[in-house]
PQR file of N, CA, C, O and H, with PARSE charges and radii, in Angstrom:
ATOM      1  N   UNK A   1      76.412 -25.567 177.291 -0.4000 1.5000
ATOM      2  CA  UNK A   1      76.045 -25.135 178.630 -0.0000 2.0000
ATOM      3  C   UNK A   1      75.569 -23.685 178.625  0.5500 1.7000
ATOM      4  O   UNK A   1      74.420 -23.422 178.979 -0.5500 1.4000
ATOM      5  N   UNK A   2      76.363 -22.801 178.259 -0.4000 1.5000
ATOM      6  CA  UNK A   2      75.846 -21.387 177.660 -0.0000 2.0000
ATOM      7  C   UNK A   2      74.579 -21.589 177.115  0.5500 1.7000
ATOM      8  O   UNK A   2      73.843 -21.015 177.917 -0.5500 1.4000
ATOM      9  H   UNK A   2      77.297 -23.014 177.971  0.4000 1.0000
ATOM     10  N   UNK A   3      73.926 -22.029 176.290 -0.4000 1.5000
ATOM     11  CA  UNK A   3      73.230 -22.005 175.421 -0.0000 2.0000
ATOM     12  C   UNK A   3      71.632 -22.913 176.506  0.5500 1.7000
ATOM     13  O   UNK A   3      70.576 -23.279 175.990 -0.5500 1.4000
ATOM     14  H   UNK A   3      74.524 -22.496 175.638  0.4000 1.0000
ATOM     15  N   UNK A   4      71.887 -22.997 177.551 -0.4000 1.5000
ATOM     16  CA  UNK A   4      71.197 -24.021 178.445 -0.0000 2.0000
ATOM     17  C   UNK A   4      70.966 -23.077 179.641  0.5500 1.7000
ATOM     18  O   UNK A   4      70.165 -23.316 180.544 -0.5500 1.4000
ATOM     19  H   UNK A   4      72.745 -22.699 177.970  0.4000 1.0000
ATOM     20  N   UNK A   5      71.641 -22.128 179.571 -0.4000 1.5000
ATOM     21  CA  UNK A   5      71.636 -21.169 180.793 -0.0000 2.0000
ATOM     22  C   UNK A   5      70.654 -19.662 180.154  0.5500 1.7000
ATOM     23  O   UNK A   5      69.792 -19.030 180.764 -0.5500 1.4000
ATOM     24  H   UNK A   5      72.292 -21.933 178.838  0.4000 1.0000
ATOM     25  N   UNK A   6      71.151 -19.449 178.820 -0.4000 1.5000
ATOM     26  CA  UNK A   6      70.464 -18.323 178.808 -0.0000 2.0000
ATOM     27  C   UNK A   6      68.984 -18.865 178.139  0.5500 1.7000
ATOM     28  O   UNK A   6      68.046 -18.068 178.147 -0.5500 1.4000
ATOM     29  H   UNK A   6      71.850 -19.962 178.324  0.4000 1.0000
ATOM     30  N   UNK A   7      68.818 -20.017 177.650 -0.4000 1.5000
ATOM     31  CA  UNK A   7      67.503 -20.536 178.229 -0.0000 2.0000
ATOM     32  C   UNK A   7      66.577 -20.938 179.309  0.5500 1.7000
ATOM     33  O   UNK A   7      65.490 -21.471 179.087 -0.5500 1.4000
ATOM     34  H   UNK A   7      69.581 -20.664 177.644  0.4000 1.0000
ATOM     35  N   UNK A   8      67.068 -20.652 180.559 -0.4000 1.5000
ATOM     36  CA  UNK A   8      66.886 -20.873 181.510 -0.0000 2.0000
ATOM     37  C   UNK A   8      66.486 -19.127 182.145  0.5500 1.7000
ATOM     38  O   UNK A   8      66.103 -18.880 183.288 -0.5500 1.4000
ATOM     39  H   UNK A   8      67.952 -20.220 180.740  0.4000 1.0000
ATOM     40  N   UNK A   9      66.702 -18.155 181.086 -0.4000 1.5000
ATOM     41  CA  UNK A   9      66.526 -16.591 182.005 -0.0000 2.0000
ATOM     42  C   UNK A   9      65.344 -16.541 180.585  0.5500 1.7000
ATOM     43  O   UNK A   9      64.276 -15.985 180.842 -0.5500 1.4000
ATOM     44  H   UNK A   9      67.013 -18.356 180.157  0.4000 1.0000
ATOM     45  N   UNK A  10      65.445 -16.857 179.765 -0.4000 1.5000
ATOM     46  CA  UNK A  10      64.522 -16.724 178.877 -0.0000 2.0000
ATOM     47  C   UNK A  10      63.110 -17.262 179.489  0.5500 1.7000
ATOM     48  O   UNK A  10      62.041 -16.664 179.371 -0.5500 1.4000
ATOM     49  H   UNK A  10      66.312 -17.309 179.556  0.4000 1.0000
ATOM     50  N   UNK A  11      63.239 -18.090 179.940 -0.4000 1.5000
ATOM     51  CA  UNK A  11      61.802 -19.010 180.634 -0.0000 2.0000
ATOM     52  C   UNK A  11      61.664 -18.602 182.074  0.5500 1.7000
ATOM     53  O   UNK A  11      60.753 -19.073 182.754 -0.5500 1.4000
ATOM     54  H   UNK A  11      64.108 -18.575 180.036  0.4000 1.0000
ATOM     55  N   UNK A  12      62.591 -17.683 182.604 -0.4000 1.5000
ATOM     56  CA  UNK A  12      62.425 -17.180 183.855 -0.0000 2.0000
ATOM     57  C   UNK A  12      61.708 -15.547 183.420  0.5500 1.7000
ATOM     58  O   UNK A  12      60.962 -14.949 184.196 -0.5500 1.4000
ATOM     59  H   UNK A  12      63.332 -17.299 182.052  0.4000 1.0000
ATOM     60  N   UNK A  13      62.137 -14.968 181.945 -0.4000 1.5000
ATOM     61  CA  UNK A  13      61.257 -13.717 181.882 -0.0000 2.0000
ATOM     62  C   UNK A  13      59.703 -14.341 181.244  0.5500 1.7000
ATOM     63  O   UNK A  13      58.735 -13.582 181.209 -0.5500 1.4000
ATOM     64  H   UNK A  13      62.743 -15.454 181.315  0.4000 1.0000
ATOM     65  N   UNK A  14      59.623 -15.377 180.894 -0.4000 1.5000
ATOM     66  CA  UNK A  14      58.146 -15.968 180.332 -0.0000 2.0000
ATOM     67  C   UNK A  14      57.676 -16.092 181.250  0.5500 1.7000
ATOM     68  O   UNK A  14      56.754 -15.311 181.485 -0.5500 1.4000
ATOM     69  H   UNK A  14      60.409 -15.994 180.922  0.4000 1.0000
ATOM     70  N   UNK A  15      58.016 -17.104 182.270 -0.4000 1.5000
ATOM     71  CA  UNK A  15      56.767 -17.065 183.756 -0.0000 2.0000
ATOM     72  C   UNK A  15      56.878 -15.336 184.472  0.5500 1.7000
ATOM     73  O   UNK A  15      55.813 -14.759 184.689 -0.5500 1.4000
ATOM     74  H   UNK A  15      58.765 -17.738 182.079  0.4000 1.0000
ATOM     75  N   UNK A  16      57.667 -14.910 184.664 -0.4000 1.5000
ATOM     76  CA  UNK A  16      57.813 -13.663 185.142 -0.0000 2.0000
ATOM     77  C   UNK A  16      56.654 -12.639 184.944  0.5500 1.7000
ATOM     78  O   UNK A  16      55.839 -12.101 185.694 -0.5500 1.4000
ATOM     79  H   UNK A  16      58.533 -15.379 184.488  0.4000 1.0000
ATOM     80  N   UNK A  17      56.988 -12.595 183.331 -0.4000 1.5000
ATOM     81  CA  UNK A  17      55.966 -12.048 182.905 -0.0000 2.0000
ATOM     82  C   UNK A  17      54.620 -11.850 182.327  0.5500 1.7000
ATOM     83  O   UNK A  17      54.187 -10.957 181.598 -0.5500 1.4000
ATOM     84  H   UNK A  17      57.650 -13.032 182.722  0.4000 1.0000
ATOM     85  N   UNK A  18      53.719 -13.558 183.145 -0.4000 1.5000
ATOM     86  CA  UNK A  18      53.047 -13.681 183.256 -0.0000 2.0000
ATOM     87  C   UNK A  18      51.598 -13.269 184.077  0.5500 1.7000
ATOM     88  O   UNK A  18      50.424 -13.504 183.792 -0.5500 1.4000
ATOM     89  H   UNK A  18      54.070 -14.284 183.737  0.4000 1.0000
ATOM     90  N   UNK A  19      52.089 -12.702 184.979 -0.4000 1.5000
ATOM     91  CA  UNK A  19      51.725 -12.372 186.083 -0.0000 2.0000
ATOM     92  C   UNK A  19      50.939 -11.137 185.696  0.5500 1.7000
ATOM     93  O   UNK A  19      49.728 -11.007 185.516 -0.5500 1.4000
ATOM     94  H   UNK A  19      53.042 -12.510 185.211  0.4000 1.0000
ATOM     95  N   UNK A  20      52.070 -10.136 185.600 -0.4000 1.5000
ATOM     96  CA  UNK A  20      51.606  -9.021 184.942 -0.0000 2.0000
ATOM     97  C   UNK A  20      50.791  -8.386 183.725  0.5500 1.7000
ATOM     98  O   UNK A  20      50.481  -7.201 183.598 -0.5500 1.4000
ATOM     99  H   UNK A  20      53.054 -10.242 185.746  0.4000 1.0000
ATOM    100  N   UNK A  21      50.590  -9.161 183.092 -0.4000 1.5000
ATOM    101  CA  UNK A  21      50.240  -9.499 181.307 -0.0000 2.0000
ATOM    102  C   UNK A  21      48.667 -10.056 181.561  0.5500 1.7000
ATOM    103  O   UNK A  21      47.657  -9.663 180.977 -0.5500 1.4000
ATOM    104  H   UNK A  21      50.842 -10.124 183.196  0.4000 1.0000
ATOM    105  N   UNK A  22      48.733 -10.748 182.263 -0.4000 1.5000
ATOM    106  CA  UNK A  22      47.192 -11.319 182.568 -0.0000 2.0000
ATOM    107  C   UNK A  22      46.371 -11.244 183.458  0.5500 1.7000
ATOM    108  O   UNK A  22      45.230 -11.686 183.329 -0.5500 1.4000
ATOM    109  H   UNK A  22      49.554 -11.067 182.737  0.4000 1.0000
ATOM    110  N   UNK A  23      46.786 -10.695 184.476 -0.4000 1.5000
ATOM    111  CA  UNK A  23      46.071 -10.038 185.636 -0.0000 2.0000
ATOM    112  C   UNK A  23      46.932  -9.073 186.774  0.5500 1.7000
ATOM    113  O   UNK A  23      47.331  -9.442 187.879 -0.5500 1.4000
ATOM    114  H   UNK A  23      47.713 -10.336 184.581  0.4000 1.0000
ATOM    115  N   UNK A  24      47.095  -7.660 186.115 -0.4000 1.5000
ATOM    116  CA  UNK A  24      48.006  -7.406 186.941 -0.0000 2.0000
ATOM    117  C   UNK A  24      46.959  -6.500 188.092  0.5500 1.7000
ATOM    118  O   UNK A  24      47.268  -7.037 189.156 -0.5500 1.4000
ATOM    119  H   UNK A  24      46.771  -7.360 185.217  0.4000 1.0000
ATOM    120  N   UNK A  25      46.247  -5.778 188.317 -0.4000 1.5000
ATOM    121  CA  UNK A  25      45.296  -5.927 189.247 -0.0000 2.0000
ATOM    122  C   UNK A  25      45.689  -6.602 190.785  0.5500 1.7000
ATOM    123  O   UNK A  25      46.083  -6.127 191.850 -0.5500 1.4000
ATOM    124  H   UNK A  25      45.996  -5.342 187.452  0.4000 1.0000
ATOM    125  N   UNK A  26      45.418  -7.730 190.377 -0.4000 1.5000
ATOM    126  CA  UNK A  26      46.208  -8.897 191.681 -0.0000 2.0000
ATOM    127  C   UNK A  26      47.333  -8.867 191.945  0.5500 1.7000
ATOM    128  O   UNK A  26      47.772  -8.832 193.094 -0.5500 1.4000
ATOM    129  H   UNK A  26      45.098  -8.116 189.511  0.4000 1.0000
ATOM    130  N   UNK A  27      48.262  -8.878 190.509 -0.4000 1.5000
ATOM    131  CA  UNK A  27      49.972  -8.835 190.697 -0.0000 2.0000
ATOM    132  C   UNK A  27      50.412  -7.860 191.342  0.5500 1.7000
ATOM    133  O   UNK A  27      51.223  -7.942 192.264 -0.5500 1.4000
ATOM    134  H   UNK A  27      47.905  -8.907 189.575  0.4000 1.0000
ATOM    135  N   UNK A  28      49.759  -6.534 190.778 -0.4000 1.5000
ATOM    136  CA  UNK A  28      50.067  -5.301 192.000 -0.0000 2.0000
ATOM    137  C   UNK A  28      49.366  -5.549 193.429  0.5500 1.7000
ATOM    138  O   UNK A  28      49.945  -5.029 194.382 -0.5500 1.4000
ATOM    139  H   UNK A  28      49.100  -6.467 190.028  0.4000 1.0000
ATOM    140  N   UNK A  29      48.009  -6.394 193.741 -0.4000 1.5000
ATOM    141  CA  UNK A  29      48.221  -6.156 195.176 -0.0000 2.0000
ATOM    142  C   UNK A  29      48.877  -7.297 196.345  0.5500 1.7000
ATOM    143  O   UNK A  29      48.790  -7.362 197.571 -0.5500 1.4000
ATOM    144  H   UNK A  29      47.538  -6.817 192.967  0.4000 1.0000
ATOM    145  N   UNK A  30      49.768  -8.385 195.005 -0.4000 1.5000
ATOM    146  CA  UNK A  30      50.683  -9.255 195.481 -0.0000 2.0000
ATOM    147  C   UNK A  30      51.684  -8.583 195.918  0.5500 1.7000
ATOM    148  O   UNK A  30      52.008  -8.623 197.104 -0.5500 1.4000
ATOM    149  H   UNK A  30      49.839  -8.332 194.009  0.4000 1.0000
ATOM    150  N   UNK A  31      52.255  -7.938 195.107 -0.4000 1.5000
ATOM    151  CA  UNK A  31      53.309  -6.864 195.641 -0.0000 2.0000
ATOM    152  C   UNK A  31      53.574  -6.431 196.548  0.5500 1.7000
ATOM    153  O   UNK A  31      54.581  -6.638 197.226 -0.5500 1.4000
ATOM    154  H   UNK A  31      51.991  -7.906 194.143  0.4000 1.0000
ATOM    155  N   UNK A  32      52.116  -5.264 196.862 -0.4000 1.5000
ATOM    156  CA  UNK A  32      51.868  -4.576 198.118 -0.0000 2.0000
ATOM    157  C   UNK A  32      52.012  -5.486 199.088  0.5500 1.7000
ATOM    158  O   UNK A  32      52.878  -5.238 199.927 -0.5500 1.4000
ATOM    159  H   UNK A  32      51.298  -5.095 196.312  0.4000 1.0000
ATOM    160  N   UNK A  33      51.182  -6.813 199.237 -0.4000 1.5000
ATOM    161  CA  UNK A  33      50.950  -7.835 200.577 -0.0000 2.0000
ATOM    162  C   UNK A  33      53.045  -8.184 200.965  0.5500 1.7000
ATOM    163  O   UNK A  33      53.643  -8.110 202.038 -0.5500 1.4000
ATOM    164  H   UNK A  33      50.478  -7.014 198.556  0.4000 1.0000
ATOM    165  N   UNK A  34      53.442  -8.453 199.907 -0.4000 1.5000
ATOM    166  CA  UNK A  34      54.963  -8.836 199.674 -0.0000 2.0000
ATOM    167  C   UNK A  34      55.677  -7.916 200.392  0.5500 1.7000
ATOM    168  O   UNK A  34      56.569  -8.356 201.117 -0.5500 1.4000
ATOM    169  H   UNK A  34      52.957  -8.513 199.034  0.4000 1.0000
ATOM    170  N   UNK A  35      55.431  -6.423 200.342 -0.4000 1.5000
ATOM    171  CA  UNK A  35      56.023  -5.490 200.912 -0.0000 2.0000
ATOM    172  C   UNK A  35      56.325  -5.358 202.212  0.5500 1.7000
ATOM    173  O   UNK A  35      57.243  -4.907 202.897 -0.5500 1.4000
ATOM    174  H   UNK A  35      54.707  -6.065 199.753  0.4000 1.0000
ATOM    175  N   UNK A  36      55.006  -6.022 202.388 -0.4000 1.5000
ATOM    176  CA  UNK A  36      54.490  -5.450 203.758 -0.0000 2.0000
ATOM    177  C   UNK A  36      55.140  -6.633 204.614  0.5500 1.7000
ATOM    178  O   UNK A  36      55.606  -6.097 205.619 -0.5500 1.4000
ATOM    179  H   UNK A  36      54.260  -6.388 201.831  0.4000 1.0000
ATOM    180  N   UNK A  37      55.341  -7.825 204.645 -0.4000 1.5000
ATOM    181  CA  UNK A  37      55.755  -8.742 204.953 -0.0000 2.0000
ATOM    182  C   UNK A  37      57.300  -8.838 205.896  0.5500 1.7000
ATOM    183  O   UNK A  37      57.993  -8.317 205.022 -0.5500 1.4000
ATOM    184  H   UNK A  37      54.963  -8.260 203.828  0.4000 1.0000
ATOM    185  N   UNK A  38      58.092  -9.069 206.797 -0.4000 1.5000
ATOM    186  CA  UNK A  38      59.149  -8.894 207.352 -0.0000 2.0000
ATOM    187  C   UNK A  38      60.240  -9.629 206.838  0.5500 1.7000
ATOM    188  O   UNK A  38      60.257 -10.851 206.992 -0.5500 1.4000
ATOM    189  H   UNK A  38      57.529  -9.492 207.507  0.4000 1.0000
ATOM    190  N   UNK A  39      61.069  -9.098 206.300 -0.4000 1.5000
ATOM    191  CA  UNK A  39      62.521  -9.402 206.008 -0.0000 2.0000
ATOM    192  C   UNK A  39      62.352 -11.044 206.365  0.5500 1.7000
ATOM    193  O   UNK A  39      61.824 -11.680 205.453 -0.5500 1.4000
ATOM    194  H   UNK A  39      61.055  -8.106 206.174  0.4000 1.0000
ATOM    195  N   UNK A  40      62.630 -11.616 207.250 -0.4000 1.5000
ATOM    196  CA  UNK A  40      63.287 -12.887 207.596 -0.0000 2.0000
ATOM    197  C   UNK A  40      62.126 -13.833 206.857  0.5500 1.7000
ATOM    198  O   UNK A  40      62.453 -14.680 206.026 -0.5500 1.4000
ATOM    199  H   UNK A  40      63.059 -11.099 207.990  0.4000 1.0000
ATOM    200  N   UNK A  41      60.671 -13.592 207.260 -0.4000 1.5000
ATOM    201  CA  UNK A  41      59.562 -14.180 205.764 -0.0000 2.0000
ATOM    202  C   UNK A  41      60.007 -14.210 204.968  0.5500 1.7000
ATOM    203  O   UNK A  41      60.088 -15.346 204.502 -0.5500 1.4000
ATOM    204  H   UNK A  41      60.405 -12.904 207.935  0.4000 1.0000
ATOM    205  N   UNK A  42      60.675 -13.053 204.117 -0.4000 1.5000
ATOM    206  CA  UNK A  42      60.495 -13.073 202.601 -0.0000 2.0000
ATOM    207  C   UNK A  42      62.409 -13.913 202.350  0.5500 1.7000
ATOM    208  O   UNK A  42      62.790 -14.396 201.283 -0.5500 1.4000
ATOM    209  H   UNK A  42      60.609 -12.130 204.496  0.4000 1.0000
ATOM    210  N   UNK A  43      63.149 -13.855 203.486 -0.4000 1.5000
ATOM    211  CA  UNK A  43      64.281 -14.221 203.512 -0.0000 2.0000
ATOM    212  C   UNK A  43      63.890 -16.090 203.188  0.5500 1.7000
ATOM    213  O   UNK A  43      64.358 -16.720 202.239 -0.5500 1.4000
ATOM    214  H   UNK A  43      62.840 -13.463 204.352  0.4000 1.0000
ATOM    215  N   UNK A  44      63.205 -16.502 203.955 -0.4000 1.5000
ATOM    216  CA  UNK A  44      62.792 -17.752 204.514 -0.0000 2.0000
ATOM    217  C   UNK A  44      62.336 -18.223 203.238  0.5500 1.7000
ATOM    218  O   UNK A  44      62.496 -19.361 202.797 -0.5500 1.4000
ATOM    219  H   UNK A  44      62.825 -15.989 204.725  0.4000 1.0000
ATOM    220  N   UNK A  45      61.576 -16.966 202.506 -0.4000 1.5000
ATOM    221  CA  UNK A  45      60.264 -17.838 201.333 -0.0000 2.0000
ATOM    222  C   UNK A  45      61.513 -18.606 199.833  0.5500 1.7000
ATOM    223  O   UNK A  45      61.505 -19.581 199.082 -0.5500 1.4000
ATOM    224  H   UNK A  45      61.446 -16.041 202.865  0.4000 1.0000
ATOM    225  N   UNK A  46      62.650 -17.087 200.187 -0.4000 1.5000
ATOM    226  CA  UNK A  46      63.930 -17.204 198.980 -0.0000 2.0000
ATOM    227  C   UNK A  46      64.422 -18.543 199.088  0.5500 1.7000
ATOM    228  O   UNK A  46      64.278 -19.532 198.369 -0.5500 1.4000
ATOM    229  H   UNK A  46      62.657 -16.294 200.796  0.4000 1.0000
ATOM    230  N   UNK A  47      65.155 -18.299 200.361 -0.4000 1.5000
ATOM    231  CA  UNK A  47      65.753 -19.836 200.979 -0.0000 2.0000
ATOM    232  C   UNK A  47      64.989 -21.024 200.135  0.5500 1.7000
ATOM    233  O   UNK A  47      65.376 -21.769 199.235 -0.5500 1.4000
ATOM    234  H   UNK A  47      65.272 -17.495 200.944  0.4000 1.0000
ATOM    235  N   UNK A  48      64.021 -20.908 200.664 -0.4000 1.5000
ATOM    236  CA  UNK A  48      63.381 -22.163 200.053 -0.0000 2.0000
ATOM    237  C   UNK A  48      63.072 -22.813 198.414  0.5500 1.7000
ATOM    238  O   UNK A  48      63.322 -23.871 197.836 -0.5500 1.4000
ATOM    239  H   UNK A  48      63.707 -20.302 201.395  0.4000 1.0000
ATOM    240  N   UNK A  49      62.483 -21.702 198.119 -0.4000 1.5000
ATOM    241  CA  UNK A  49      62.961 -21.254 196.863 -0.0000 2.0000
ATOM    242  C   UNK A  49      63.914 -21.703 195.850  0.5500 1.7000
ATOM    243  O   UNK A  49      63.626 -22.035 194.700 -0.5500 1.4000
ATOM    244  H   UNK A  49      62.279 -20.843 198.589  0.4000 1.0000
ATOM    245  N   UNK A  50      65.297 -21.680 196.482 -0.4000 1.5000
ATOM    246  CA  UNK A  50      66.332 -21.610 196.000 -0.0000 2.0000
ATOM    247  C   UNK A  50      66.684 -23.045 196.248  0.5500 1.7000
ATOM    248  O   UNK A  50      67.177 -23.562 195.245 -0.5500 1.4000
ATOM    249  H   UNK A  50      65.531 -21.411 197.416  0.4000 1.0000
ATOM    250  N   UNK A  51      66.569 -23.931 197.393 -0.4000 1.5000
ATOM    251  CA  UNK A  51      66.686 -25.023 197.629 -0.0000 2.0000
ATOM    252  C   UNK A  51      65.748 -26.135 196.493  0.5500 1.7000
ATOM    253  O   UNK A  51      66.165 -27.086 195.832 -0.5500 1.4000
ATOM    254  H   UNK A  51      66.169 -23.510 198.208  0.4000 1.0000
ATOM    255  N   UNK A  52      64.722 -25.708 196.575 -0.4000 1.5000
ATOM    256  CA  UNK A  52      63.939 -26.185 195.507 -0.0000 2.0000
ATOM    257  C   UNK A  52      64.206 -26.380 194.277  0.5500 1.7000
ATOM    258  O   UNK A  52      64.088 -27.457 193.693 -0.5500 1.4000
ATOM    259  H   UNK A  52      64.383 -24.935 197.111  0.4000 1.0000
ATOM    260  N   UNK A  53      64.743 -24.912 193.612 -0.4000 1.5000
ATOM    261  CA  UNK A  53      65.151 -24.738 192.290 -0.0000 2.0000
ATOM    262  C   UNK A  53      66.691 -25.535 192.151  0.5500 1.7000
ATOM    263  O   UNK A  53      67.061 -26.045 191.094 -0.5500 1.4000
ATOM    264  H   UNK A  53      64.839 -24.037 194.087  0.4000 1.0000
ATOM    265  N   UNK A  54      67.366 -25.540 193.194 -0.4000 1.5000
ATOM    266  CA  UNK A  54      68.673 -26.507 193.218 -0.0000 2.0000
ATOM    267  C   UNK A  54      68.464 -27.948 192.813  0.5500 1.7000
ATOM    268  O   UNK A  54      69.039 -28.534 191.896 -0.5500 1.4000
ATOM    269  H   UNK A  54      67.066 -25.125 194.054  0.4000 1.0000
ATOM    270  N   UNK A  55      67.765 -28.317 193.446 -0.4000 1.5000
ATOM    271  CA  UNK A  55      67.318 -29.982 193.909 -0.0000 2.0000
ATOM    272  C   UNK A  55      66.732 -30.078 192.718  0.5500 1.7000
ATOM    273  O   UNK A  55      67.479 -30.581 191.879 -0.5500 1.4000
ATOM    274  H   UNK A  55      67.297 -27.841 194.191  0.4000 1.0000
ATOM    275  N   UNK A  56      65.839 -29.829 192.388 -0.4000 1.5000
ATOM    276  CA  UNK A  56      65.481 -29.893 191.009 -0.0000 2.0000
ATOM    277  C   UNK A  56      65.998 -29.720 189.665  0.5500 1.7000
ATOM    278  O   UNK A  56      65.321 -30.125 188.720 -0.5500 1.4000
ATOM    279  H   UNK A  56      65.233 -29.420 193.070  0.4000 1.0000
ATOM    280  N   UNK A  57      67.105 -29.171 189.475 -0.4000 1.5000
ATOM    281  CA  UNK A  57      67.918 -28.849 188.604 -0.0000 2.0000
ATOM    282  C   UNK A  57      69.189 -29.937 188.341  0.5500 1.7000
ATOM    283  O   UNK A  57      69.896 -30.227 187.376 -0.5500 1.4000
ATOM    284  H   UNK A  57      67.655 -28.842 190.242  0.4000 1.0000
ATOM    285  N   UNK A  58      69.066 -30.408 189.870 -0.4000 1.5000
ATOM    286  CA  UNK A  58      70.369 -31.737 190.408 -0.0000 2.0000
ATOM    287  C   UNK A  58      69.824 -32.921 189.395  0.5500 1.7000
ATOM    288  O   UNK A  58      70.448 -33.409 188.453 -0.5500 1.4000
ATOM    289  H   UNK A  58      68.491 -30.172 190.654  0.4000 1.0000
ATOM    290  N   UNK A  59      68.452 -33.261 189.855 -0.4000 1.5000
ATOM    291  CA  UNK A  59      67.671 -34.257 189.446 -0.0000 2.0000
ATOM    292  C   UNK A  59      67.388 -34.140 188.074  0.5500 1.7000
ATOM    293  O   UNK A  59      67.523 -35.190 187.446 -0.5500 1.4000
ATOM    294  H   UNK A  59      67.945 -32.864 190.620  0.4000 1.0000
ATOM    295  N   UNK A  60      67.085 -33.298 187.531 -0.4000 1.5000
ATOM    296  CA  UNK A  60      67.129 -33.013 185.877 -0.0000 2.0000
ATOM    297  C   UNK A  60      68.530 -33.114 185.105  0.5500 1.7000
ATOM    298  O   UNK A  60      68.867 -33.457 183.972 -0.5500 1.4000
ATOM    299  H   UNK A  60      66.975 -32.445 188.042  0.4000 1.0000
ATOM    300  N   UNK A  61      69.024 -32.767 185.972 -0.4000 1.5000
ATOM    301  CA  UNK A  61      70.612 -32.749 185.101 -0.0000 2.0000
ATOM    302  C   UNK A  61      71.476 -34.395 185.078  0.5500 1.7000
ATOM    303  O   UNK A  61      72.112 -34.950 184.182 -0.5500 1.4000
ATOM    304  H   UNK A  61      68.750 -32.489 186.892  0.4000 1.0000
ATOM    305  N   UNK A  62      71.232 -34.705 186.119 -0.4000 1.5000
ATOM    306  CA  UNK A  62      71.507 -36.292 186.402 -0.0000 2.0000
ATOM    307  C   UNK A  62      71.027 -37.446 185.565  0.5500 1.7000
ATOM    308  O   UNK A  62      71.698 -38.448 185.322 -0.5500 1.4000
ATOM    309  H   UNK A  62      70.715 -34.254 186.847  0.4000 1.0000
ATOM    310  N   UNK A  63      69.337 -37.122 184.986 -0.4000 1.5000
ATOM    311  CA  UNK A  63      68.125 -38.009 184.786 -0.0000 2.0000
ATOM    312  C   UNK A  63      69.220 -37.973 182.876  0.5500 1.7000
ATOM    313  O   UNK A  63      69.467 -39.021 182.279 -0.5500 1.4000
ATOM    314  H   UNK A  63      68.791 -36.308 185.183  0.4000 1.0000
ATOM    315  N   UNK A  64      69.539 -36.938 182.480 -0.4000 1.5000
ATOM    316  CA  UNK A  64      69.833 -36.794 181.119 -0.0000 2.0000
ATOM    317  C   UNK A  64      71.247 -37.719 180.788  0.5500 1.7000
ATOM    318  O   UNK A  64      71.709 -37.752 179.648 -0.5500 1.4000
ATOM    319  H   UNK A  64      69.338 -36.087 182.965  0.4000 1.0000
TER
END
C-alpha cells in the first residue's frame, strides 16, 4: 500500500510538471486567470476535483 501511494505523488509531480516544462508561457497566464478568480470558484473547482479523484480511485481499487 505504501509503495502504491508514493506512486501515486510520483505521477502527480509528472502531470504537474508538465505544464510548466512545455509551455509555460500559458501555464503562467493560467495562473494569473486562477488568481483572479473568487474563492468559492476555485473552492467549487477542488470539490469537484476531489470527488472525481475519489470515485475513481473507488472503482480502480474494487475492479483489481
Amino acid at each position: 500500500m505504501g509503495e502504491a501511494f508514493l506512486l501515486a505523488i510520483c505521477i502527480v509531480f509528472i502531470i504537474e510538471g508538465l505544464m510548466p516544462l512545455l509551455i509555460p508561457d500559458k501555464w503562467k497566464q493560467f495562473l494569473m486567470q486562477m488568481a483572479l478568480q473568487p474563492s468559492e470558484s476555485l473552492r467549487r473547482i477542488g470539490g469537484v476535483m476531489v470527488v472525481i479523484g475519489v470515485v475513481s480511485a473507488y472503482f480502480l481499487i474494487n475492479r483489481i
